[in-house]
N, C-alpha and C positions, 0 to 999 in steps of 0.2 A: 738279193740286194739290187736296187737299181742303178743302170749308167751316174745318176745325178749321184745318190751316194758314194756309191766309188769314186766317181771324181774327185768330192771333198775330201775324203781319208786319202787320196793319193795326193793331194795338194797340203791336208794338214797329217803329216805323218805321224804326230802326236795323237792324233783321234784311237789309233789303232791301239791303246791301252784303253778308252773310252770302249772301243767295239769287242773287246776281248772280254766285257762284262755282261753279265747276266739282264736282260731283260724280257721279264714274264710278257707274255700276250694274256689277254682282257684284262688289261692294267689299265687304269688312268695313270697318266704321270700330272701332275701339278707342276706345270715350269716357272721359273723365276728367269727371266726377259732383261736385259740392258733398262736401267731408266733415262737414260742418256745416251750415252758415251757407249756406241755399237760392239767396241771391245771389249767392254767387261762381261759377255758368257759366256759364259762356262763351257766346258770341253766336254761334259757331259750332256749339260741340257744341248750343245749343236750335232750330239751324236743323233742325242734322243730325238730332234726333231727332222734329223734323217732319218731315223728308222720310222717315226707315227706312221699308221693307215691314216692318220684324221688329225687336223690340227684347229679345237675349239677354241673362238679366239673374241676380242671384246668387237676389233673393225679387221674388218678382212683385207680392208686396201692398208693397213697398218700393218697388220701381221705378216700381209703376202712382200711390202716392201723389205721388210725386216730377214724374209726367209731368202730373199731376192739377193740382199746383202752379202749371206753366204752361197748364193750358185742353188737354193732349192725351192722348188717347185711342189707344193704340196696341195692337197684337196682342205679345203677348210673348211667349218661351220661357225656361221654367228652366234657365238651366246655372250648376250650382254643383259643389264638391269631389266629388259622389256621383256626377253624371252626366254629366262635362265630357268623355265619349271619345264616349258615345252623342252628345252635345247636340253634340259637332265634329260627326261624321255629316253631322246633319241640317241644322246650318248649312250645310254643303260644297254638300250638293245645291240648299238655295234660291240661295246666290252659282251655281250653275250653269246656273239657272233664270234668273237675271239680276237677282238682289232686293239690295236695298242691305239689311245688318245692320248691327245697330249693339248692339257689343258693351260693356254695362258692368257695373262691378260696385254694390255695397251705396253704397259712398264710396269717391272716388277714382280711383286711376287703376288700373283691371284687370291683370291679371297681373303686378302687384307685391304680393306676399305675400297677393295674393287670385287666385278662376278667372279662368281665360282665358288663359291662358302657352299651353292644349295645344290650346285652340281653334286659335290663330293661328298653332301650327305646322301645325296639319291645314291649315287653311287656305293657308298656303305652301307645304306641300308637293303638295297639289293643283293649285299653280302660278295659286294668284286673288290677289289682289289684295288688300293690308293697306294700310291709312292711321290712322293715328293723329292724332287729334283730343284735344291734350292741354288740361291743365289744372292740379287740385287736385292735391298729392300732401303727405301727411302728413308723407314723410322731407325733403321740399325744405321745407314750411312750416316746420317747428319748428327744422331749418339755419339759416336766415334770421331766426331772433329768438333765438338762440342765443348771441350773441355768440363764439362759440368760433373764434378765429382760425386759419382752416386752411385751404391751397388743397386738400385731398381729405377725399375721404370715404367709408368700405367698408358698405356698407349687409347690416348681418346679415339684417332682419327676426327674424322671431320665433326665440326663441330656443328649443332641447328643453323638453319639460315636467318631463323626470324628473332629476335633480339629479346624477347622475354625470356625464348626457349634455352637459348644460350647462356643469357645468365644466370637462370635458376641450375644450370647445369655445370657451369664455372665455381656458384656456389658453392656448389656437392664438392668440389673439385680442389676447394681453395688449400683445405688441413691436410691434404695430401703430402707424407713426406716425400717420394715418389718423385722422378724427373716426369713432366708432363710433356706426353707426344702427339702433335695436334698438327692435323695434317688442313691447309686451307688452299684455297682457289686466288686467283688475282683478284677479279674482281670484290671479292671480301675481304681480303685481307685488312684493308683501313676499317673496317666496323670490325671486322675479329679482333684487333687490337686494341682499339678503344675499349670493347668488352673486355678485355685483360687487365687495360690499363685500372679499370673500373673495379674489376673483382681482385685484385692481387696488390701485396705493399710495394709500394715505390720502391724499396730497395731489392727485390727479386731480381734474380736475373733472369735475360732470354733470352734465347738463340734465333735470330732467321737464317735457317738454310733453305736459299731459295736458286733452282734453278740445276741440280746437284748431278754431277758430271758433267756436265752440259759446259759450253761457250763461256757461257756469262755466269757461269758457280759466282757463287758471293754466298759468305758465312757470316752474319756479323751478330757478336753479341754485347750487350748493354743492360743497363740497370731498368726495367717496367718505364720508371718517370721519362726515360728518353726514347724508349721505345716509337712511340706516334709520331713525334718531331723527326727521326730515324727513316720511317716510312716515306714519309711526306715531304722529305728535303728534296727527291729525286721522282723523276717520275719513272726511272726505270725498276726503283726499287718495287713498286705495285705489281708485274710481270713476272709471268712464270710461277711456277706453281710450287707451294712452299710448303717447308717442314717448320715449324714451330716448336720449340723447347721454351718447356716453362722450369725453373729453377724449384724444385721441389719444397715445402712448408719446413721449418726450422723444427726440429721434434719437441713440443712440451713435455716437462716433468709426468712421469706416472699418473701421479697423485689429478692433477690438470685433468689429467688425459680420460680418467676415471670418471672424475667430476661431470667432463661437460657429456661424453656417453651416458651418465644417467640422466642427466638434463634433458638431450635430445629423446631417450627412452620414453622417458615419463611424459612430456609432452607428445608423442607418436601414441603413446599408448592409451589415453583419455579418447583417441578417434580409430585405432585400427587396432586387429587381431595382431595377436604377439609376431607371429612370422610374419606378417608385414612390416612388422615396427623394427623387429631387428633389419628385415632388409632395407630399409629405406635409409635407418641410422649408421648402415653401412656406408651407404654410398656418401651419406653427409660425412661422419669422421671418418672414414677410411680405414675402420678400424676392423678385424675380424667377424664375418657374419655369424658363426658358430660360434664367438666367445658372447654376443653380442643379444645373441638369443637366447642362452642360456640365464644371463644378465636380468633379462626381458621377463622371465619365468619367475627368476627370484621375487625382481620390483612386483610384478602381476603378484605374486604368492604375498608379498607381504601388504 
């Protein structure tokens, strides 16, 4: 163990039930990061990021400030969207070497609408050794102060930038009984919402959690119709980067629900093979792909 580590576990004497646990070598760990608010991590992931050989990470002046935070000094590599096939690589062969990494992103928890999705498949497919060391996560925090009553929840992440893409994709999206978790940028924000406003009834409701742990947290929810007017009242509300909650679709009757599945079928299935048509009818009603293509078989047989 080095000076630097020892000093944290002598400073946080708590750590010492964290260091008393097992961590394999040629491990990736998967860390989950503060999104804000520098105190919320975990006593495990600040052990684990005193124990890495390697700390892969989305910006290095980000990561190294963050490790700075708590007193450590670590060697780090870039993997972000530009270089995440090279930067698998090279992690592959250190977990091969025997090095513990430890994979995170900017905030949060990696390969959820951030790098590292293709790290962790190189890494599994090389047949090493994955452990998730979770945490923070923007779409579970702003759930949870949400009030929105609902045992599911379909997590979009980011939504197209270009305004066709998006709303043929909000379409898909509308019959969803499902809380909708749509992760957006500032700058979009005012056109994401108009595409909401556009695709979803006036009386939905919707959550902004914008900004979350952070200074300036702000939560606020309303009905679709006030939504744009909501945005546009302030100009601080445009800032910072936002969790979006859509109020899941009201469930139709069975019988409904039946109906319009064989509707979308039949018309999918005059232009595409049956396993397209059930996946596509998927994503339009929301409904089971497996029930969906069986369905698909029938109408096709008769």
């Amino acid at each position: 163990m080095t000076e630097s580590q020892s000093s944290l576990i002598a400073r946080l004497p708590i750590l010492q039930e964290a260091a008393q646990q097992s961590y394999p070598t040629a491990t990736l760990y998967v860390v989950a990061t503060p999104i804000g608010n520098v105190t919320d991590i975990t006593l495990r992931a600040l052990h684990l990021l005193a124990l890495a050989d390697v700390v892969a990470c989305e910006d290095t002046r980000k990561t190294g400030a963050l490790l700075a935070r708590f007193g450590l000094s670590k060697q780090m590599v870039a993997a972000h969207q530009h270089n995440e096939r090279e930067a698998a690589d090279k992690l592959v062969a250190r977990l091969r070497a025997g090095e513990r990494v430890a994979l995170v992103s900017d905030a949060g928890t990696p390969a959820v609408s951030d790098p590292g999705a293709r790290i962790v498949d190189a890494v599994r497919d090389a047949g090493l050794n994955v452990v998730p060391v979770p945490g923070c996560s923007a779409a579970v925090t702003a759930l949870s102060a949400s009030g929105l009553v609902n045992d599911r929840f379909h997590f979009v992440g980011f939504l197209p930038a270009k305004a066709k893409q998006r709303e043929a994709e909000l379409a898909g999206l509308a019959r969803m009984s499902a809380t909708l978790v749509i992760y957006e940028a500032p700058h979009r924000i005012v056109d994401c919402v108009a595409s909401l406003a556009a695709a979803f009834e006036p009386t939905r409701q919707v959550v902004f959690a914008r900004e979350l742990t952070k200074l300036f947290e702000e939560i606020h929810r309303c009905r679709m119709k006030e939504a744009l007017a909501w945005i546009k009242a302030d100009p601080n509300r445009e800032r910072g980067e936002f969790v979006v909650l859509v109020e899941g679709a009201v469930a139709e009757n069975d019988d409904a629900l039946e109906a319009e599945a064989d509707r979308v079928l039949q018309i999918l299935l005059a232009e595409c093979p049956v396993k397209q048509a059930a996946h596509l009818a998927a994503q339009i009603t929301g409904r089971k792909k497996n029930a969906l293509y069986d369905r698909a078989l029938q109408l096709k047989g008769g």
